[in-house]
Gaussian input, Z-matrix of N, CA and C with variables (Angstrom, degrees):
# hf/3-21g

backbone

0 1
 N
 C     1     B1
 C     2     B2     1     A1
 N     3     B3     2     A2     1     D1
 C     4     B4     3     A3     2     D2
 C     5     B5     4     A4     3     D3
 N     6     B6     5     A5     4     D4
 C     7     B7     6     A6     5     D5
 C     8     B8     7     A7     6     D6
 N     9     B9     8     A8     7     D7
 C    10    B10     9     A9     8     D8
 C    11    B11    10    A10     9     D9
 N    12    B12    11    A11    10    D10
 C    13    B13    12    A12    11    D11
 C    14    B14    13    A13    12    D12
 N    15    B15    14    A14    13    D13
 C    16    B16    15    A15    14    D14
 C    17    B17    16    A16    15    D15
 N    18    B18    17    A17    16    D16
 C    19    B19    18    A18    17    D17
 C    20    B20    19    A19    18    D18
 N    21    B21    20    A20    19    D19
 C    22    B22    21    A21    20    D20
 C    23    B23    22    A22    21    D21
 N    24    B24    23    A23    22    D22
 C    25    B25    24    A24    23    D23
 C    26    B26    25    A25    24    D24
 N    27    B27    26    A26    25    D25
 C    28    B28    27    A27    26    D26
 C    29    B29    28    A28    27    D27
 N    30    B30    29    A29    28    D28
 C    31    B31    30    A30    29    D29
 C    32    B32    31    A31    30    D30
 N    33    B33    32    A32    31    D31
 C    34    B34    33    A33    32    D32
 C    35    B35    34    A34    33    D33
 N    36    B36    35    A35    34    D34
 C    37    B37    36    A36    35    D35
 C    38    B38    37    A37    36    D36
 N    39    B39    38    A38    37    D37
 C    40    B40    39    A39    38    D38
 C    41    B41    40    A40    39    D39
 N    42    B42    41    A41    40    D40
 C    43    B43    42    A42    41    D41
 C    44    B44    43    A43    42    D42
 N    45    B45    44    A44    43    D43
 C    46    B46    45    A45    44    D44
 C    47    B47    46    A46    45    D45
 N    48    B48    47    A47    46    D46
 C    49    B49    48    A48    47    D47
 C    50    B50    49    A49    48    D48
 N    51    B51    50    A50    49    D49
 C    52    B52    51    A51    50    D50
 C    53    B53    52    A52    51    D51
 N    54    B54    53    A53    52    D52
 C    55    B55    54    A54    53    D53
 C    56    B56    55    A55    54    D54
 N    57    B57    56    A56    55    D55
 C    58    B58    57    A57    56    D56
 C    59    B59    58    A58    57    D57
 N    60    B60    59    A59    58    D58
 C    61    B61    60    A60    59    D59
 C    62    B62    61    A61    60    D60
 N    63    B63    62    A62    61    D61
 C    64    B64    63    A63    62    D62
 C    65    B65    64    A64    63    D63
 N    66    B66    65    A65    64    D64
 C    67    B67    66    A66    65    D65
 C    68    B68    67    A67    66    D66
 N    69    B69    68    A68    67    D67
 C    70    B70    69    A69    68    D68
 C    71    B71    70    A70    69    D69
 N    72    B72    71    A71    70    D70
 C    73    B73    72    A72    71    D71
 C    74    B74    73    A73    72    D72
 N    75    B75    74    A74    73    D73
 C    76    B76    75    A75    74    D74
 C    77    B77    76    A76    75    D75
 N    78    B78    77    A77    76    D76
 C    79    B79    78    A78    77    D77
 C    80    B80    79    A79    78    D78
 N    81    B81    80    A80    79    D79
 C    82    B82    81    A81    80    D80
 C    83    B83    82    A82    81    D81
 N    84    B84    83    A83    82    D82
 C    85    B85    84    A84    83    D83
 C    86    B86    85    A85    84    D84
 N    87    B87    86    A86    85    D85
 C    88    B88    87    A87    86    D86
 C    89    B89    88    A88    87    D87
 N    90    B90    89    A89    88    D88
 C    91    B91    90    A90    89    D89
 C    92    B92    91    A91    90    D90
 N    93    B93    92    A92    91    D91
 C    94    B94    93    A93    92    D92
 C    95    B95    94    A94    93    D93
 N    96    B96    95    A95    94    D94
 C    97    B97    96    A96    95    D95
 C    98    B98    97    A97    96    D96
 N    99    B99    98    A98    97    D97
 C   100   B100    99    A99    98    D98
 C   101   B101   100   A100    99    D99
 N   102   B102   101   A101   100   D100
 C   103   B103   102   A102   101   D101
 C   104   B104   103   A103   102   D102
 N   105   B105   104   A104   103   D103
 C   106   B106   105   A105   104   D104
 C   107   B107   106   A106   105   D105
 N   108   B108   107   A107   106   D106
 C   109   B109   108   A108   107   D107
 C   110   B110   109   A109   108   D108
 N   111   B111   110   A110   109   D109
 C   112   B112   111   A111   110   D110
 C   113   B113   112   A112   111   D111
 N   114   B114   113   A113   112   D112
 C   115   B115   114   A114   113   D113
 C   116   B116   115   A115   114   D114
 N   117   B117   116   A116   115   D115
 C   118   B118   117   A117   116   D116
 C   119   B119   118   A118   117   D117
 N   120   B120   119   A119   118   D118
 C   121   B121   120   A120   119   D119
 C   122   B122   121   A121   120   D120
 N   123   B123   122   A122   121   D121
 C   124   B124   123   A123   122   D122
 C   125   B125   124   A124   123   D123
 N   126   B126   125   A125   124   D124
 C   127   B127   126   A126   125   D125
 C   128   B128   127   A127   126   D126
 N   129   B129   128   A128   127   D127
 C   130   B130   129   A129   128   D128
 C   131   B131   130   A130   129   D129
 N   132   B132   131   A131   130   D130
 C   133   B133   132   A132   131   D131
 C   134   B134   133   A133   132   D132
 N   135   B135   134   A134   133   D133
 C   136   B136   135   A135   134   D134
 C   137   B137   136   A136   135   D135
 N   138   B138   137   A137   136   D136
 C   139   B139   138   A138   137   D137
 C   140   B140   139   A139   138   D138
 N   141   B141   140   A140   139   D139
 C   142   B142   141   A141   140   D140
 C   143   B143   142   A142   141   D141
 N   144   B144   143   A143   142   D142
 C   145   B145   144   A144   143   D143
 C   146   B146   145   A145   144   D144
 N   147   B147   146   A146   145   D145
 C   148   B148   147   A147   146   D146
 C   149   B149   148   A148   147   D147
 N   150   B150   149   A149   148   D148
 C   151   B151   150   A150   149   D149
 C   152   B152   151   A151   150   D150
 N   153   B153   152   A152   151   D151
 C   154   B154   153   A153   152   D152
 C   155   B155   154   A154   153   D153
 N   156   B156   155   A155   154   D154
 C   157   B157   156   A156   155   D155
 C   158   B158   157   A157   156   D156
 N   159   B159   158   A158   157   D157
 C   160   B160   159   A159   158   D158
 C   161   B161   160   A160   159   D159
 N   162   B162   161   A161   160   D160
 C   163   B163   162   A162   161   D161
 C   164   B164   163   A163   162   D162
 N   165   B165   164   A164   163   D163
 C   166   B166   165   A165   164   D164
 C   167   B167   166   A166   165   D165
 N   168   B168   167   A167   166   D166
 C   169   B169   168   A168   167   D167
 C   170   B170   169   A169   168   D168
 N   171   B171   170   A170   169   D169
 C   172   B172   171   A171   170   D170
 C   173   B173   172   A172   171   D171
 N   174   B174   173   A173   172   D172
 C   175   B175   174   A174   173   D173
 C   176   B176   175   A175   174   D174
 N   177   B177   176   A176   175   D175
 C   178   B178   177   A177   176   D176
 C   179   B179   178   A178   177   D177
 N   180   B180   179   A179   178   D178
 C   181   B181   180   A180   179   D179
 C   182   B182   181   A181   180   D180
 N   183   B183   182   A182   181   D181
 C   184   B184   183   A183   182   D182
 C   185   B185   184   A184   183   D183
 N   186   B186   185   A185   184   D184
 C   187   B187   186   A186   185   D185
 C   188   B188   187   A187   186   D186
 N   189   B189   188   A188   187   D187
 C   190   B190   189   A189   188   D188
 C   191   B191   190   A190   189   D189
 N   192   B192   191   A191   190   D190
 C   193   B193   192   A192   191   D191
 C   194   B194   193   A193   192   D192
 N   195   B195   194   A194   193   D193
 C   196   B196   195   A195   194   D194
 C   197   B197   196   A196   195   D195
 N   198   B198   197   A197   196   D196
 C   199   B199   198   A198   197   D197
 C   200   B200   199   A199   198   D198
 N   201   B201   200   A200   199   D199
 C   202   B202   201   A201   200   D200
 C   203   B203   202   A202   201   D201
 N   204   B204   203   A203   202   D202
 C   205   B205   204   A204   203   D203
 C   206   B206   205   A205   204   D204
 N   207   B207   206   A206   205   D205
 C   208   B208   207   A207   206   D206
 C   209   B209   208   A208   207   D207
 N   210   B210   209   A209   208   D208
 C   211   B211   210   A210   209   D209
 C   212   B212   211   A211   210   D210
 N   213   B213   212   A212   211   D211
 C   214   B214   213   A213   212   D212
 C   215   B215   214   A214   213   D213
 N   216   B216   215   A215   214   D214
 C   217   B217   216   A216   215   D215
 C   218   B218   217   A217   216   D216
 N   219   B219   218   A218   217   D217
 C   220   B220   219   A219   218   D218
 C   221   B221   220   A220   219   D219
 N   222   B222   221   A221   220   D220
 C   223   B223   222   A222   221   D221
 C   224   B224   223   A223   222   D222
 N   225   B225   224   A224   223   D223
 C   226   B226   225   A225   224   D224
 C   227   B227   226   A226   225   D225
 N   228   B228   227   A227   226   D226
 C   229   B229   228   A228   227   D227
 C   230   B230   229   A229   228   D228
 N   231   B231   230   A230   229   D229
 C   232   B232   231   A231   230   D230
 C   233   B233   232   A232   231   D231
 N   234   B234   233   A233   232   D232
 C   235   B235   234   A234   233   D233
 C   236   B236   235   A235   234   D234
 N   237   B237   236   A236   235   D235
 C   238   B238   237   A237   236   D236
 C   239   B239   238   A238   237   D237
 N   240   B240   239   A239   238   D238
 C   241   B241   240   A240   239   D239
 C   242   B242   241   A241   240   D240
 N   243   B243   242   A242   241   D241
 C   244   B244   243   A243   242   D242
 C   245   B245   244   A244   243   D243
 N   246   B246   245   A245   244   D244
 C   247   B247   246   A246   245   D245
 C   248   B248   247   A247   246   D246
 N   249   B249   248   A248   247   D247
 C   250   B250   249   A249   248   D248
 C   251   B251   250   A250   249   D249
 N   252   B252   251   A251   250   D250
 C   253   B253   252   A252   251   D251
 C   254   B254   253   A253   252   D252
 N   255   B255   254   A254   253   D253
 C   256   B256   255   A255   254   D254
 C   257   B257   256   A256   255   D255
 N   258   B258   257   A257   256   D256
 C   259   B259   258   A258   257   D257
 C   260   B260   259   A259   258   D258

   B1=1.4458
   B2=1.5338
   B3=1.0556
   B4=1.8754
   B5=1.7150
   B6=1.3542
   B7=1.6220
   B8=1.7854
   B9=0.8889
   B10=1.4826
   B11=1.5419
   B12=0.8597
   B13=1.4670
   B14=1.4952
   B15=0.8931
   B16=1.3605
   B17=1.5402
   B18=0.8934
   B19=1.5005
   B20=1.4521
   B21=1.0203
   B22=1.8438
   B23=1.4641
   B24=1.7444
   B25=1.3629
   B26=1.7732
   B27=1.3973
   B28=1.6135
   B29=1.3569
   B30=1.6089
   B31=1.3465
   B32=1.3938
   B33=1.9704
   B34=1.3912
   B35=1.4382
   B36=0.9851
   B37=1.4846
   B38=1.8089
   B39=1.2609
   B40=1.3686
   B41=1.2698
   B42=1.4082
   B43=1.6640
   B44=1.8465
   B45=1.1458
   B46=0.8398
   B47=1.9609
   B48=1.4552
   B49=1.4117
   B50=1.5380
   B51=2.1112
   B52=1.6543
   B53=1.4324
   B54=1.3078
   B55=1.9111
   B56=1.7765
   B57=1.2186
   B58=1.6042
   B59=1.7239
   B60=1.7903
   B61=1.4194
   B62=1.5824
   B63=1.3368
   B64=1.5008
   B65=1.5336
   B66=1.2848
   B67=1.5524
   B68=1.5079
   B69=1.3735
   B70=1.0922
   B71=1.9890
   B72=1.1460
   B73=1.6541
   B74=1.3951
   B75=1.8553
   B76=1.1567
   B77=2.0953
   B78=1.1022
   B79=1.6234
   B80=1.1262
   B81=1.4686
   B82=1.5767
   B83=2.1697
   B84=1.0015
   B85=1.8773
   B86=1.2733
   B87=1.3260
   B88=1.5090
   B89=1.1887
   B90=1.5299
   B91=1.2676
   B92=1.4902
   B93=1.2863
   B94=1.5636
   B95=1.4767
   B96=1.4604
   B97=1.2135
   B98=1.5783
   B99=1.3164
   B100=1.3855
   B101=1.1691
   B102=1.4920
   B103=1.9664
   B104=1.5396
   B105=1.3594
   B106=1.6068
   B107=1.8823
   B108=1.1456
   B109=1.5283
   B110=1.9040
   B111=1.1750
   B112=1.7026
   B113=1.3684
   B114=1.4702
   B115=1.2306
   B116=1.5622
   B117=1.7174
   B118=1.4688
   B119=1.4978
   B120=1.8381
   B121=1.2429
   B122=1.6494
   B123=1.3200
   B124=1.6621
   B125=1.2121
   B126=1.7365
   B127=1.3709
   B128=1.3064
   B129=1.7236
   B130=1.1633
   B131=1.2245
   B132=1.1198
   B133=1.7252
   B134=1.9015
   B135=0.9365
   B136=1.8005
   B137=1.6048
   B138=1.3691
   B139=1.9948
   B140=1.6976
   B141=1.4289
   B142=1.6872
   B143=2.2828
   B144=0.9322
   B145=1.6980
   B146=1.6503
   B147=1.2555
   B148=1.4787
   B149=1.5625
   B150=1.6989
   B151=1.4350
   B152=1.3068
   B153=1.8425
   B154=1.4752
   B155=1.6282
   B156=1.3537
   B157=1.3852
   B158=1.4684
   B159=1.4630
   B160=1.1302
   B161=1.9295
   B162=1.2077
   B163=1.2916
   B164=1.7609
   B165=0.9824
   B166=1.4701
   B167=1.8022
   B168=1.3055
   B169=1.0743
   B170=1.6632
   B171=1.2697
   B172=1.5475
   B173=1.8254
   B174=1.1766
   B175=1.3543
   B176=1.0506
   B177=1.3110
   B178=1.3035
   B179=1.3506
   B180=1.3519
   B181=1.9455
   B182=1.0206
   B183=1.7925
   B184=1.4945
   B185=1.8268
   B186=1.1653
   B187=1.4407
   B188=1.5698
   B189=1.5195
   B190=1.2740
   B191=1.3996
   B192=1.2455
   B193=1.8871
   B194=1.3930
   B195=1.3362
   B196=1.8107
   B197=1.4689
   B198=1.4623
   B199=1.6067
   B200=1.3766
   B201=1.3710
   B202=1.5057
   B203=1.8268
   B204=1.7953
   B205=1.3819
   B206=1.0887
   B207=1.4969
   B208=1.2308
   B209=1.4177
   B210=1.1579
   B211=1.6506
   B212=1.4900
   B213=1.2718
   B214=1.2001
   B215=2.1011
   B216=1.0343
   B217=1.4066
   B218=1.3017
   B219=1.3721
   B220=1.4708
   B221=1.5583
   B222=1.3618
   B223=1.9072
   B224=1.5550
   B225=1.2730
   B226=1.5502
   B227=1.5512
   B228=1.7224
   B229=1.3534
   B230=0.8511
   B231=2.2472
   B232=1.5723
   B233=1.6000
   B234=1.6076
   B235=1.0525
   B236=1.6350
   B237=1.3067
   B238=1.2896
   B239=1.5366
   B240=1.0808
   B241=1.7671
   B242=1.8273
   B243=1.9065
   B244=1.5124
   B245=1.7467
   B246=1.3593
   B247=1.8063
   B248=1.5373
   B249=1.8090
   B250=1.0821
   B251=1.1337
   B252=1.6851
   B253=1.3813
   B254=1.7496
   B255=0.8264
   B256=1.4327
   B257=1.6505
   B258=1.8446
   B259=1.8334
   B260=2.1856
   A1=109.45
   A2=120.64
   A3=138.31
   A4=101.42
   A5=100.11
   A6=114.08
   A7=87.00
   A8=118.94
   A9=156.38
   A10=104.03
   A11=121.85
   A12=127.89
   A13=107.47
   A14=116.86
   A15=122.15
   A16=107.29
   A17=123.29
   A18=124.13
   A19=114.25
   A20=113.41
   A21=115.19
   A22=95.94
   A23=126.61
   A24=112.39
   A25=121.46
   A26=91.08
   A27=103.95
   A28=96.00
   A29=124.37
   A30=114.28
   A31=136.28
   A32=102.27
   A33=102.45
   A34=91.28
   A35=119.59
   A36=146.72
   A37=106.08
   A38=124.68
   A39=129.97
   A40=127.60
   A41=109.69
   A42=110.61
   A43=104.54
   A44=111.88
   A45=114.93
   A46=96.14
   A47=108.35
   A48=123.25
   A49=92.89
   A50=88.15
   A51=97.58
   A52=108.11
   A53=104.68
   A54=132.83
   A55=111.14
   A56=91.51
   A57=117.11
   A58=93.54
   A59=133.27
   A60=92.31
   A61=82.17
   A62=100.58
   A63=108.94
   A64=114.69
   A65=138.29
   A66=145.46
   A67=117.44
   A68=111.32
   A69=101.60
   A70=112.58
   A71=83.01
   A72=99.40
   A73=128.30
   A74=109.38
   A75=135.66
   A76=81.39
   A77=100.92
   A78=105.13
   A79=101.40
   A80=110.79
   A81=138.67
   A82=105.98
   A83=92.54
   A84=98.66
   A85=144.75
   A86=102.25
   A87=103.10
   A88=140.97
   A89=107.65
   A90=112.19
   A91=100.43
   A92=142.38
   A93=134.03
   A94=88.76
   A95=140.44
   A96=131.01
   A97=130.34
   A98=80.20
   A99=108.24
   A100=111.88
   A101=111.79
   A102=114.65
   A103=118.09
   A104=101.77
   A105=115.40
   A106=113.07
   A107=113.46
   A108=120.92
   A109=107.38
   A110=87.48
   A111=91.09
   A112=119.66
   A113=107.62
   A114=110.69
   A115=137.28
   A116=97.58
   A117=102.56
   A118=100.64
   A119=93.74
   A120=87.07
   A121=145.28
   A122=93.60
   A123=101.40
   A124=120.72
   A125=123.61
   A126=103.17
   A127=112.42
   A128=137.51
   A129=143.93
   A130=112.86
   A131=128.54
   A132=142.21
   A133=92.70
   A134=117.73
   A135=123.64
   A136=89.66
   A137=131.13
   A138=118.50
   A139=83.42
   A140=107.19
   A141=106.19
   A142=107.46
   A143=73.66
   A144=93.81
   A145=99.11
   A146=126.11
   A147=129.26
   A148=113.88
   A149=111.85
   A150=141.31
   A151=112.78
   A152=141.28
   A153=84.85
   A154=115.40
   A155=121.42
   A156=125.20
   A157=120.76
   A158=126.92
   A159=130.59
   A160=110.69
   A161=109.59
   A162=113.86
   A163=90.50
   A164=117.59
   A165=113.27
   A166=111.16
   A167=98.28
   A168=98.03
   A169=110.13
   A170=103.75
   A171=121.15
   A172=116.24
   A173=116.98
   A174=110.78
   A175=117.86
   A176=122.42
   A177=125.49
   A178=135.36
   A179=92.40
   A180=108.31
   A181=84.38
   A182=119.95
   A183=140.63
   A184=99.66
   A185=110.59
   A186=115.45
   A187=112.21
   A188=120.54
   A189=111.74
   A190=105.53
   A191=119.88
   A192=113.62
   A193=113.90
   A194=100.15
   A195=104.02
   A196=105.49
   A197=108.39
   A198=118.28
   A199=127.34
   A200=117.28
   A201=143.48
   A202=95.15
   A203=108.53
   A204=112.05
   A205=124.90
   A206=114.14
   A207=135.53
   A208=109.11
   A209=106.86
   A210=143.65
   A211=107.11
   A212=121.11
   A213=125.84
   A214=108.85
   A215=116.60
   A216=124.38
   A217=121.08
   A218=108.58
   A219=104.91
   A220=136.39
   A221=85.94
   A222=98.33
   A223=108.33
   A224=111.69
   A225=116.67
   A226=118.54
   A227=111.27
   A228=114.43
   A229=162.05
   A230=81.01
   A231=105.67
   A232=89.40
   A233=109.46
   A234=113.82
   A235=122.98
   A236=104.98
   A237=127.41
   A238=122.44
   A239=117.55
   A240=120.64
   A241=111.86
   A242=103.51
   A243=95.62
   A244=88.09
   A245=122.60
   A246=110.59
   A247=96.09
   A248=140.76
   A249=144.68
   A250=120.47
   A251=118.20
   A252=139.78
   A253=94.49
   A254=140.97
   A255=166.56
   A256=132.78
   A257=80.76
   A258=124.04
   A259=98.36
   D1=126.84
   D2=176.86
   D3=-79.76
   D4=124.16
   D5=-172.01
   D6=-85.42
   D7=178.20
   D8=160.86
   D9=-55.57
   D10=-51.18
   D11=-176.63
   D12=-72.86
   D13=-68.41
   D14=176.56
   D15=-48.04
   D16=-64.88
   D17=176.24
   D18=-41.36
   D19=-53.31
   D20=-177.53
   D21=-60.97
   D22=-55.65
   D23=-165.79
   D24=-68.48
   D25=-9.92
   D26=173.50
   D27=-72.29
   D28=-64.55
   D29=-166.93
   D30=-79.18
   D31=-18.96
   D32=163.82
   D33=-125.21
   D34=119.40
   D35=-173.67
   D36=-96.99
   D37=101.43
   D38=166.55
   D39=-96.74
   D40=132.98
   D41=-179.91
   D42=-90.66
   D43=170.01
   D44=-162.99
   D45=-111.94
   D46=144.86
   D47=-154.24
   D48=-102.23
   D49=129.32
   D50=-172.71
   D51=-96.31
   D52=-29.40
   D53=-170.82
   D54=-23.44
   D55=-171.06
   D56=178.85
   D57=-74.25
   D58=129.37
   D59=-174.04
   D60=-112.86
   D61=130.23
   D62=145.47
   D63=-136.54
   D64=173.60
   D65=170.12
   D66=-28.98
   D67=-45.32
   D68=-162.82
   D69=-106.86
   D70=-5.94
   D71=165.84
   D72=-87.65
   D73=-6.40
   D74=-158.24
   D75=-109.07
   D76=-54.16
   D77=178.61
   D78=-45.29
   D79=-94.96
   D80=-173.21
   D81=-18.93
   D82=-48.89
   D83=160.81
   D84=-61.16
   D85=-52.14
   D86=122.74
   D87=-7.17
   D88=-89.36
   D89=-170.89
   D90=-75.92
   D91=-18.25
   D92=-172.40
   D93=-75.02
   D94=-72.45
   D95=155.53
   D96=22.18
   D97=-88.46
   D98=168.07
   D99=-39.12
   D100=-97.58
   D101=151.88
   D102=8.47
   D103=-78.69
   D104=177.41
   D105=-47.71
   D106=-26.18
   D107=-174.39
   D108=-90.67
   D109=-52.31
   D110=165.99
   D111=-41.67
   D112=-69.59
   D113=177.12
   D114=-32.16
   D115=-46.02
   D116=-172.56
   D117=-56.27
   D118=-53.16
   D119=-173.45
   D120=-34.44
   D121=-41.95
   D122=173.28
   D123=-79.63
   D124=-29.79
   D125=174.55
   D126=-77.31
   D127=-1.10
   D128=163.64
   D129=-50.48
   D130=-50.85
   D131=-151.31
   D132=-108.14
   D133=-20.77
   D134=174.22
   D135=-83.51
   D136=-42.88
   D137=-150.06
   D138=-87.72
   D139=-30.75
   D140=-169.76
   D141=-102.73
   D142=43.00
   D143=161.42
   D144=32.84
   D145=36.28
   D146=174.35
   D147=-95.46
   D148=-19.05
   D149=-145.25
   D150=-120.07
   D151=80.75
   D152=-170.55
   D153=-83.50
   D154=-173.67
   D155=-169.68
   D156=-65.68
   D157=-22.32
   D158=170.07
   D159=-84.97
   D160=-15.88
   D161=-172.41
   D162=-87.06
   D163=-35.88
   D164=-169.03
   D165=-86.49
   D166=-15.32
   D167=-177.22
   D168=-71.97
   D169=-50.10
   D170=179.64
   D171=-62.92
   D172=-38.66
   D173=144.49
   D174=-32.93
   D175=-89.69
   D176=158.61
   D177=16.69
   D178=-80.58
   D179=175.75
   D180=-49.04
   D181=-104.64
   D182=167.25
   D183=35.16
   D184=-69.24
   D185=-165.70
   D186=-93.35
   D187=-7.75
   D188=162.99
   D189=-88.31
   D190=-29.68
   D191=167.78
   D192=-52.25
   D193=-52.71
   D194=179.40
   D195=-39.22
   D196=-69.10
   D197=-168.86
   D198=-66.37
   D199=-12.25
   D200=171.99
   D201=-68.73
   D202=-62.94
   D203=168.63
   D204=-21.25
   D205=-84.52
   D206=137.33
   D207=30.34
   D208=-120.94
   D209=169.47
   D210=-29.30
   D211=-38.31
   D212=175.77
   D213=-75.40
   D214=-49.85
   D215=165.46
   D216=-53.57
   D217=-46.31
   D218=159.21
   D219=-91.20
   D220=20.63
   D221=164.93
   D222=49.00
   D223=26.64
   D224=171.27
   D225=-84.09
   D226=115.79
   D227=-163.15
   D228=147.82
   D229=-38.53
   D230=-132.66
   D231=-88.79
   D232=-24.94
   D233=-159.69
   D234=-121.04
   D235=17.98
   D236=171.13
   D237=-59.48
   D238=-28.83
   D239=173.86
   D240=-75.66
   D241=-30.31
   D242=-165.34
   D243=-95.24
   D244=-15.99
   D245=-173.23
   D246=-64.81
   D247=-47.72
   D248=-174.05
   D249=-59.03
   D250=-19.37
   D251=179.55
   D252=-73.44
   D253=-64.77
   D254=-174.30
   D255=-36.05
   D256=-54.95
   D257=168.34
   D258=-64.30

């Protein structure tokens, strides 16, 4: 018998975060994650004719806006060109 646990890590499968760690880089991974899991999903159900292609497409967007949000709220980025300036 398959516990609950096992099942979720089968179906949402997480890598484990190598990054800079702070809070919001710990979020932002997450949700790219996340992102990254969505996705398959839909082009799965689009390659296997469950999806049609404009419907999947718009998902799609939908969830790169979300994650654009995201990233943008957590000011992840913003300042990556002047920290290398610095180094």
């Amino acid at each position: 018998m398959i516990n609950n646990n096992d099942k979720n890590d089968f179906l949402y499968p997480r890598s484990p975060y190598h990054g800079k760690v702070q809070p919001k880089n710990l979020v932002f991974n997450a949700n790219l994650q996340e992102f990254a899991q969505q996705i398959s999903y839909i082009c799965n159900l689009e390659t296997g004719g469950k999806l049609p292609p404009n419907e999947a497409y718009k998902q799609i967007k939908s969830l790169w806006k979300e994650l654009k949000r995201s990233k943008k709220a957590l000011n992840i980025g913003k300042h990556t060109s002047e920290e290398g300036k610095n180094s």
